[in-house]
C-alpha positions as CSV (number, residue, x, y, z in Angstrom):
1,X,108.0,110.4,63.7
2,X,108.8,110.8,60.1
3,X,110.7,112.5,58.3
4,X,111.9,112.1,54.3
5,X,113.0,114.1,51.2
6,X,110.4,113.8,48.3
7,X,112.3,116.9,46.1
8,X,112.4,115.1,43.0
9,X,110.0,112.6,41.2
10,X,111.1,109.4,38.8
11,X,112.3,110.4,35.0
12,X,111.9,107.2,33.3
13,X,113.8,108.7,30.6
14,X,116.5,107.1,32.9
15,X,115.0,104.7,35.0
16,X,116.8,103.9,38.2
17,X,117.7,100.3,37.3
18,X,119.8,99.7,39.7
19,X,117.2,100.6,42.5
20,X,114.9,98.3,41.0
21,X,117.0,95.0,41.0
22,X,117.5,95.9,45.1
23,X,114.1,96.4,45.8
24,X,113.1,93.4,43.7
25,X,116.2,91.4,45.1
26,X,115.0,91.9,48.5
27,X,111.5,91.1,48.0
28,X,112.7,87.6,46.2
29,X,115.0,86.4,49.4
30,X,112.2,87.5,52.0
31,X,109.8,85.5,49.7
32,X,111.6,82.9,48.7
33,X,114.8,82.2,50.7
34,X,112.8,83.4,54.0
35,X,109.9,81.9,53.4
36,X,111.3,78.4,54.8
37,X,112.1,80.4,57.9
38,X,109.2,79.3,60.0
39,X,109.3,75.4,59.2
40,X,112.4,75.5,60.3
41,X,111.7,76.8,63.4
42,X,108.5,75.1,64.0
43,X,111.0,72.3,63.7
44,X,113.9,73.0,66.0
45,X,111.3,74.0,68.5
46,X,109.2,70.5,68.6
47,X,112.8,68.9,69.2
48,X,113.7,71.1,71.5
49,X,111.0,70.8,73.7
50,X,110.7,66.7,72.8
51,X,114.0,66.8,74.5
52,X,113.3,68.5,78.0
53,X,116.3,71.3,76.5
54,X,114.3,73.7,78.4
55,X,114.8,72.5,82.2
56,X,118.8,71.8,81.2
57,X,119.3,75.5,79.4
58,X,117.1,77.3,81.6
59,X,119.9,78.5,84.2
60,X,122.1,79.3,81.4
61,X,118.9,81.2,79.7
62,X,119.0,83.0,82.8
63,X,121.7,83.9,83.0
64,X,122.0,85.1,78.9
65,X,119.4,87.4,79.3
66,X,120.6,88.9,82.6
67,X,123.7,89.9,80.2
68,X,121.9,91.4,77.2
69,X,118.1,92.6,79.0
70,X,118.9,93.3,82.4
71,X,115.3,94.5,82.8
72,X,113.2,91.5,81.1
73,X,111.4,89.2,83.0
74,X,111.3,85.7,82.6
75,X,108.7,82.9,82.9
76,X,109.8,79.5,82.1
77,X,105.6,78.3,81.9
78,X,105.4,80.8,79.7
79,X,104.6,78.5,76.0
80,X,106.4,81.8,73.8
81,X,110.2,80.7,76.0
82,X,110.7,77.4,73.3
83,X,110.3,79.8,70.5
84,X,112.2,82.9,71.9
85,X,115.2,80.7,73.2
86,X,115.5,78.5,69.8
87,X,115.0,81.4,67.8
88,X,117.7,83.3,69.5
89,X,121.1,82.6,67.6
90,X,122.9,84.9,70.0
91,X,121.9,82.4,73.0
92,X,122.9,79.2,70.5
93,X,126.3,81.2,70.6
94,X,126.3,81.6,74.7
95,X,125.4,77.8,75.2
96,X,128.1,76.4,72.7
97,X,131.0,78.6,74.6
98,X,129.6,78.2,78.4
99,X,127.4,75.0,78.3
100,X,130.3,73.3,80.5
101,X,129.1,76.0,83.5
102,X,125.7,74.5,83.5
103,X,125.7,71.0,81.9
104,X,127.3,68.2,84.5
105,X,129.3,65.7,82.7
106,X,127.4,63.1,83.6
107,X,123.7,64.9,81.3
108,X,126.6,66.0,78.5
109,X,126.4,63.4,76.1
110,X,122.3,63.0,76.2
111,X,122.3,67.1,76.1
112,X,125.2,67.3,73.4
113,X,123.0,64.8,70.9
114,X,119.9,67.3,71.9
115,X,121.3,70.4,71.1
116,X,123.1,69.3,67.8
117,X,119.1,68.2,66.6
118,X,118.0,70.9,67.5
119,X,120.6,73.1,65.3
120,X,120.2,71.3,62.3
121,X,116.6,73.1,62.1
122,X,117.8,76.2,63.8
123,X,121.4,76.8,61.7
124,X,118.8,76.8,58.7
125,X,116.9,79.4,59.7
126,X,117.9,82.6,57.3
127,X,118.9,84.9,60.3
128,X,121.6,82.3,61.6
129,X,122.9,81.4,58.8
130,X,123.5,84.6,56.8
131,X,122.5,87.4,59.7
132,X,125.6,89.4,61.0
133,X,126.8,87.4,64.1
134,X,127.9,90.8,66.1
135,X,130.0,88.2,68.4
136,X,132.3,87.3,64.9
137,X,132.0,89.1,61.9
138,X,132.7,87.0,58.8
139,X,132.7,89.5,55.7
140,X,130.6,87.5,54.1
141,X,127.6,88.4,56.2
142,X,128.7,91.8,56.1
143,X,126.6,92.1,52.9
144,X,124.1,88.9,53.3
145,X,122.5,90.5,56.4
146,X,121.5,93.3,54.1
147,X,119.4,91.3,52.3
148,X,117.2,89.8,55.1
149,X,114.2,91.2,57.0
150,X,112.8,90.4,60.4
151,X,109.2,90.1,58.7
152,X,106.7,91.7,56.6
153,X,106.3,95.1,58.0
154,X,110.4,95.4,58.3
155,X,110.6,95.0,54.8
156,X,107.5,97.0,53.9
157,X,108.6,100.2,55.7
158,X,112.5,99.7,54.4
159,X,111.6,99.3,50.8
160,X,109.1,102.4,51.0
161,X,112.0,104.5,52.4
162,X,114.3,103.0,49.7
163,X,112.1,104.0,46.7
164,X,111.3,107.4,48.1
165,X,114.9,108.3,48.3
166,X,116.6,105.6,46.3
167,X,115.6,106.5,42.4
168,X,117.2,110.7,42.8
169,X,120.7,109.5,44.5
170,X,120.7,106.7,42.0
171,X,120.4,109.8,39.3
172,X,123.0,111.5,40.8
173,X,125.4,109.6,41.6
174,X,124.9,107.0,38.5
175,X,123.9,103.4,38.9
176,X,128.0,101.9,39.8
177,X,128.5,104.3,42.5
178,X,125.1,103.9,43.8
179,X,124.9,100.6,44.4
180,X,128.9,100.4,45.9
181,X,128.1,103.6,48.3
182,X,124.4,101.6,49.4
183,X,126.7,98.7,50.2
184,X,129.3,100.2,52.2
185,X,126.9,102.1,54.3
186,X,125.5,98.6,54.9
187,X,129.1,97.4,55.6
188,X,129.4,100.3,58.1
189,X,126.0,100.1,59.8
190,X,126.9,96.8,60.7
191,X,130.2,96.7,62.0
192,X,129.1,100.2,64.1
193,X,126.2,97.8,65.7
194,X,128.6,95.3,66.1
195,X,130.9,97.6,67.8
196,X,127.6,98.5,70.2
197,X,125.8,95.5,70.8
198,X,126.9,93.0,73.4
199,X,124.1,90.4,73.1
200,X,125.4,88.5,70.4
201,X,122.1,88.5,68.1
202,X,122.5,88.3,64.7
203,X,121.5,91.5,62.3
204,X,119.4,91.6,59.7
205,X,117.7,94.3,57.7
206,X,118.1,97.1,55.0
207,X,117.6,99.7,57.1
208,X,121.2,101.0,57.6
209,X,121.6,100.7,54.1
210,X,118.6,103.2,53.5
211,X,119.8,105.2,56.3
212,X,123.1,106.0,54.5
213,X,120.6,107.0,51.1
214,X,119.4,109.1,53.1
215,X,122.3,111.0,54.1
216,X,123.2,110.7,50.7
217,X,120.7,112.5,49.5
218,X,120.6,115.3,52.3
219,X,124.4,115.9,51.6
220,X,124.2,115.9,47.9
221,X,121.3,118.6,47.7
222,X,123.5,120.8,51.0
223,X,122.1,123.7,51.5
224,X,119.5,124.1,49.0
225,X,115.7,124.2,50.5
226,X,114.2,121.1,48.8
227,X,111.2,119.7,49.9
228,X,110.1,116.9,53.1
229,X,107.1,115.0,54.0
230,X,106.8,114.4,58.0
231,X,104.6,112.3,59.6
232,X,104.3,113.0,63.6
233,X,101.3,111.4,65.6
234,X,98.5,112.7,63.6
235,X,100.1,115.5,62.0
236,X,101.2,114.9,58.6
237,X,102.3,117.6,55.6
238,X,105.4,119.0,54.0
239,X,107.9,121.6,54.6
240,X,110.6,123.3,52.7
241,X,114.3,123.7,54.7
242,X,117.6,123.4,53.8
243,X,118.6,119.5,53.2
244,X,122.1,119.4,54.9
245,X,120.3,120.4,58.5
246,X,118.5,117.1,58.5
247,X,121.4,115.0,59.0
248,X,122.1,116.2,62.1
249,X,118.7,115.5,63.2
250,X,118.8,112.6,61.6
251,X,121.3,111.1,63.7
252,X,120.1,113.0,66.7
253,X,117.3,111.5,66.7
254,X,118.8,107.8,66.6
255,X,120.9,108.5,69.5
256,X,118.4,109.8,71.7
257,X,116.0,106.8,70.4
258,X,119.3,104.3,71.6
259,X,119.1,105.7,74.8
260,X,115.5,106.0,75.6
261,X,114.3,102.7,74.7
262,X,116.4,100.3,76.5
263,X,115.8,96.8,75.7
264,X,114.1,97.6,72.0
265,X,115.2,95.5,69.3
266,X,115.2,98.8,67.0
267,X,119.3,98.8,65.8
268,X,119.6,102.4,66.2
269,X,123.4,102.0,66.4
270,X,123.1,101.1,62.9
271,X,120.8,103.5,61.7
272,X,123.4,105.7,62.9
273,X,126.1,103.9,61.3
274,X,124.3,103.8,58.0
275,X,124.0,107.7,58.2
276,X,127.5,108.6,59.1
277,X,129.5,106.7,56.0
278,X,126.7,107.9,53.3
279,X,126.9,111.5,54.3
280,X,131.5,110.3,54.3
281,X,131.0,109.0,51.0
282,X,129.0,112.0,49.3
283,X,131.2,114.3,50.8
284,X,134.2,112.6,50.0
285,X,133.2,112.7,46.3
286,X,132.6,116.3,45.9
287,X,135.8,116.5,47.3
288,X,138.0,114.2,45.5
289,X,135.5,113.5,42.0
290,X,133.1,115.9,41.5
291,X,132.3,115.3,37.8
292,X,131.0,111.9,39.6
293,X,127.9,114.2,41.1
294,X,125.5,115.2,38.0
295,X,124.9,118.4,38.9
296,X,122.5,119.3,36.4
297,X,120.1,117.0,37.8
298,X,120.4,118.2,41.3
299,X,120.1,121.5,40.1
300,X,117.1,120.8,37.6
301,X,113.6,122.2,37.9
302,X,111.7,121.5,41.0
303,X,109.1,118.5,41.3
304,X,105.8,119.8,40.4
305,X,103.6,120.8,43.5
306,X,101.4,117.6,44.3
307,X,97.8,119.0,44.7
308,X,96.4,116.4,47.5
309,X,99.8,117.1,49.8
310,X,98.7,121.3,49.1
311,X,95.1,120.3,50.2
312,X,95.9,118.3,52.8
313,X,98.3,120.7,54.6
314,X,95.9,123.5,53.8
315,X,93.4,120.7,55.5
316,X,95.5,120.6,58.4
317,X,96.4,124.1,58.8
318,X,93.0,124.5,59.5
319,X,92.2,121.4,62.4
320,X,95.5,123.1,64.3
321,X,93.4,126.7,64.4
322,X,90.3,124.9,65.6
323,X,88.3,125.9,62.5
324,X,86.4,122.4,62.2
325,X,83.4,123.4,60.4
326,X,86.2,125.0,57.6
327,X,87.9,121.7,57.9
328,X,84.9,119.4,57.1
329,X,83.7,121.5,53.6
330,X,87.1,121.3,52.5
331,X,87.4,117.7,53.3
332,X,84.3,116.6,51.0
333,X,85.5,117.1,47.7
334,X,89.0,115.4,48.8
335,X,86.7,112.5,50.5
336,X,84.6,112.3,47.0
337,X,88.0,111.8,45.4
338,X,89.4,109.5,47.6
339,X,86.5,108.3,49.6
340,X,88.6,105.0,51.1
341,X,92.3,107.1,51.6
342,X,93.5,105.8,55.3
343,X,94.6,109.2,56.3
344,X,91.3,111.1,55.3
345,X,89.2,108.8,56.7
346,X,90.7,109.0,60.1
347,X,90.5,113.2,59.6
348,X,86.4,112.6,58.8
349,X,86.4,110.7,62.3
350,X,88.0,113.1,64.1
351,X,86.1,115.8,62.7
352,X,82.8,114.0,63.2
353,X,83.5,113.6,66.8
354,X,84.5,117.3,66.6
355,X,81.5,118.3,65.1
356,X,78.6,116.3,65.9
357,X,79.8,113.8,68.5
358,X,76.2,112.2,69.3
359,X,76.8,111.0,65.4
360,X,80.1,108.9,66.2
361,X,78.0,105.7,66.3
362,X,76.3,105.7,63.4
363,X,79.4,107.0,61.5
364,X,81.5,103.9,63.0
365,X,78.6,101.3,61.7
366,X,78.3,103.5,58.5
367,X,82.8,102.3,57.9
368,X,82.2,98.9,59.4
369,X,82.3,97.2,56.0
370,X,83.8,100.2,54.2
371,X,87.9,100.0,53.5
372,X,91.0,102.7,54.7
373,X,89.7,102.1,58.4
374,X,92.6,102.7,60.4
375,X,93.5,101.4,63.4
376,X,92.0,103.8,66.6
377,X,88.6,103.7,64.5
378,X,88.4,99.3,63.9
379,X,89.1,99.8,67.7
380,X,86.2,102.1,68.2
381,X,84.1,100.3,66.2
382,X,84.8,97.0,68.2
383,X,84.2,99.4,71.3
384,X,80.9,100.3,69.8
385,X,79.9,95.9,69.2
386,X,80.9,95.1,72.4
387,X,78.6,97.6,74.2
388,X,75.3,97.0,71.8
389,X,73.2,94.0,73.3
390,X,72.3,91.0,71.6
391,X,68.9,93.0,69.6
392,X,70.9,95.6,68.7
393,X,73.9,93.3,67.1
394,X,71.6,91.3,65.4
395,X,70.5,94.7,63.6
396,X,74.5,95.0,62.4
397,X,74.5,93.3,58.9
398,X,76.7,90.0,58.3
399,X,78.8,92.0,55.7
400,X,79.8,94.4,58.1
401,X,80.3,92.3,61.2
402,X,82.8,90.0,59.0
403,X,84.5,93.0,57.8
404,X,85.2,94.3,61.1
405,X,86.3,90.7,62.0
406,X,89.0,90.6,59.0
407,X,90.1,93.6,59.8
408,X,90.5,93.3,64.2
409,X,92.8,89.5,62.6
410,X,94.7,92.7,60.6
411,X,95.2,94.8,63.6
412,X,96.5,91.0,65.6
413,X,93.1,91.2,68.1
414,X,92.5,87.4,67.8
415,X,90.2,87.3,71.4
416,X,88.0,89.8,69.9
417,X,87.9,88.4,66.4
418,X,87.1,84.7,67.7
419,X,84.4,86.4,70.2
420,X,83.0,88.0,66.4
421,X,83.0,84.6,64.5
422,X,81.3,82.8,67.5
423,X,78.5,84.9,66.9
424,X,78.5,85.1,63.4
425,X,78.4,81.0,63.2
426,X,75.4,81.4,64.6
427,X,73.4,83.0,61.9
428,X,71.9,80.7,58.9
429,X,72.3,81.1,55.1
430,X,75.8,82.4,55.1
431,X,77.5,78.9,55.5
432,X,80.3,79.7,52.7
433,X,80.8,83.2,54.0
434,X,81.9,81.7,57.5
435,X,83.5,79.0,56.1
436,X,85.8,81.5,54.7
437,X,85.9,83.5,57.8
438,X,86.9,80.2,59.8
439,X,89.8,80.1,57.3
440,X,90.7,83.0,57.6
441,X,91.1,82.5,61.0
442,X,93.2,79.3,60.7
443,X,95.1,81.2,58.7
444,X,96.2,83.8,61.1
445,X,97.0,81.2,63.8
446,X,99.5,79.4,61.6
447,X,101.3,82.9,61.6
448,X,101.5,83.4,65.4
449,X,102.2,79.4,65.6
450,X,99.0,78.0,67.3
451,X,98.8,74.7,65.9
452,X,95.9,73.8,68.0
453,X,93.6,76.9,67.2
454,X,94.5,76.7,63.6
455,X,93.4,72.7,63.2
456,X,90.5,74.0,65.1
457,X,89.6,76.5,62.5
458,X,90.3,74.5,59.2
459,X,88.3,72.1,60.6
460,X,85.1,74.0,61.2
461,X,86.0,75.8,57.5
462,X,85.3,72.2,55.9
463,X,82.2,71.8,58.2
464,X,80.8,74.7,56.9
465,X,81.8,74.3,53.1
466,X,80.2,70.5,53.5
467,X,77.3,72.0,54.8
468,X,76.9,74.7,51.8
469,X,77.4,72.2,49.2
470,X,74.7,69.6,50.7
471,X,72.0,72.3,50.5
472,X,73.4,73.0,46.8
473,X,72.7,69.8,46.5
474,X,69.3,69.9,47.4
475,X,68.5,73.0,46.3
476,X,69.9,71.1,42.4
């Protein structure tokens, strides 16, 4: 569920500069700094394992995770443990203060030499060395941690929340105080997770940070009825009510989140955090400096309507009565506009199977090679492949079957997308095309760390490119 002001739009007559060097700031260190992340790792891990650190740790393992995950289950075959357990700085932390409970004297020298090899990969890695260790706070990290994200999606949704809220706070509160309030709710997100968490993982992320611009905007617009976009399950539109009441919820909602998923790596605490000294510091400054608020621009015209988000709640108004065949008319001219827009694609398949369900096949193969599939419908169309026989496959063209392929890598079904290439390698005079699907594939498994899969796939790419160049060649 989501739910976010969108009251006022960007004047570029003054430009929110200061929101603009975080974003950008943020997107250098994850591609940049982070970037060496996984050599790192990939490194510290072959040591690790090279040393046989996993049958001398694996008691005190154990015994970690009993501590901070009651509930998980552990399987030392398992090939992920390396990665988990080297990646882990709060265990790196447990080990160095307890190793004498579970390393004899006589294996401590051998293990000592191990361990210290293995850290000069792992201390590397950007969440060790400038996360927020919960376990001892050094101030440093108190603002470094802001800075680092867990991967691409982390610091996709956090910048997306940033720039939807961050450019009208910015504007109200003027670029200085901005930037000091965005960095103390960081400060105070972290040292409330700190004060939470018992694990002694590091934190990383921007999303306390956000969370307090949040608050900051709710509180700074108080009880006037501005504007929100919400996003739950399929239900998306936006709503007018009162700012100040969506703190509260707000931070309800983390709390209830912290307490119904035990075990998540979500840091509600410091969502939570993050709200509670933005909403401090807004208040604090109508209070105490009020000519620091510009209230003109808080009280300035309202953002012009936004004719799609009209239709589209009009659109959805409609799918909650039941009136379907309403709903379909008045999604074709929004479909003509924007025939490949995520969300309207997955309302035409809905609708479709609403309307005229014997249709749902040939709708699915009609978006196989066709972008703004989401999700449930790449999974309906793999449903829809994997019943069809061998004639009736062979019928699907190329460009749609490697389409669907590329896009079941994007939604991480590798099975299913290696099951799609063996066939596809099959069929003549597209030699390039799969040698480009094969490295695509070899690319994928160098994100999820199979070395073995992705030499696999590089090497069938330069079959394939070998063999399209030789009947160049001859065709020359």
């Amino acid at each position: 569920m989501i739910i976010v002001p969108v009251e006022k739009r960007v004047d570029w007559k003054r430009p929110p500069i200061v929101l603009i060097l975080l974003v950008l700031v943020n997107v250098l260190v994850f591609a940049f700094y982070q970037s060496g992340d996984s050599s790192y790792l990939s490194s510290a891990v072959q040591s690790y394992q090279s040393r046989d650190l996993l049958d001398q740790e694996w008691a005190a393992y154990r015994a970690y995770a009993r501590r901070t995950n009651p509930k998980r289950k552990l399987d030392k075959t398992d090939p992920v443990m390396p990665w988990m357990i080297v990646s882990d700085p709060g265990f790196d932390r447990f080990i160095e203060k307890n190793h004498r409970h579970y390393i004899s004297k006589k294996n401590h020298p051998r293990w000592r030499r191990a361990r210290d090899r293995v850290e000069q990969f792992s201390s590397k890695v950007s969440a060790t060395a400038y996360g927020l260790n919960v376990s001892e706070i050094k101030p440093l990290q108190l603002l470094t941690y802001q800075f680092l994200h867990g991967g691409f999606m982390h610091i996709l949704g956090n910048m997306v929340f940033l720039v939807l809220t961050g450019f009208a706070v910015e504007a109200a509160l003027g670029s200085l105080r901005f930037v000091g309030f965005y960095l103390l709710a960081g400060v105070g997100s972290g040292l409330l997770y700190a004060l939470f968490e018992s694990s002694g993982g590091s934190l990383v992320g921007a999303s306390g940070s956000i969370s307090g611009v949040m608050a900051m905007y709710v509180v700074l617009f108080g009880t006037r009825k501005i504007q929100f976009f919400y996003w739950f399950f399929i239900f998306t539109g936006y709503v007018r009510a009162a700012a100040i009441i969506m703190l509260p919820f707000y931070i309800g909602f983390e709390v209830y989140k912290y307490y119904s998923n035990d075990g998540s790596n979500v840091a509600y605490t410091a969502h939570i955090g993050g709200f509670l000294v933005g909403a401090a510091l807004v208040f604090l400054t109508q209070i105490l400096n009020k000519k620091g608020i510009d209230e003109r621009y808080i009280e300035g015209p309202e953002a012009a309507p936004d004719p799609f988000a009209e239709s589209l709640t009009k659109l959805y108004g409609l799918i909650a009565q039941c009136e379907f065949k309403r709903a379909w008319d008045m999604l074709k001219p929004l479909k003509s506009k924007y025939p490949n827009r995520t969300l309207l694609v997955e309302i035409e398949f809905n609708l479709v199977r609403a309307l005229h369900p014997k249709k749902q096949q040939e709708y699915l193969l009609h978006r196989m090679d066709k972008a703004g599939n989401n999700k449930s419908l790449i999974f309906a169309q793999l449903t829809t492949w994997q019943n069809f026989n061998s004639e009736q496959r062979q019928k699907i063209s190329f460009v749609k079957k490697s389409m669907l392929l590329q896009n079941l890598l994007d939604c991480d079904v590798l099975p299913a997308a290696e099951a799609l290439f063996n066939e596809l390698k099959l069929e003549s005079d597209h030699d390039l095309e799969i040698a480009m699907l094969a490295q695509r594939l070899a690319t994928y498994c160098q994100t999820i760390q199979d070395t073995e899969k992705m030499s696999l796939y590089r090497t069938l790419a330069g079959q394939f490119a070998n063999t399209n160049a030789k009947l160049l060649g001859s065709e020359l």
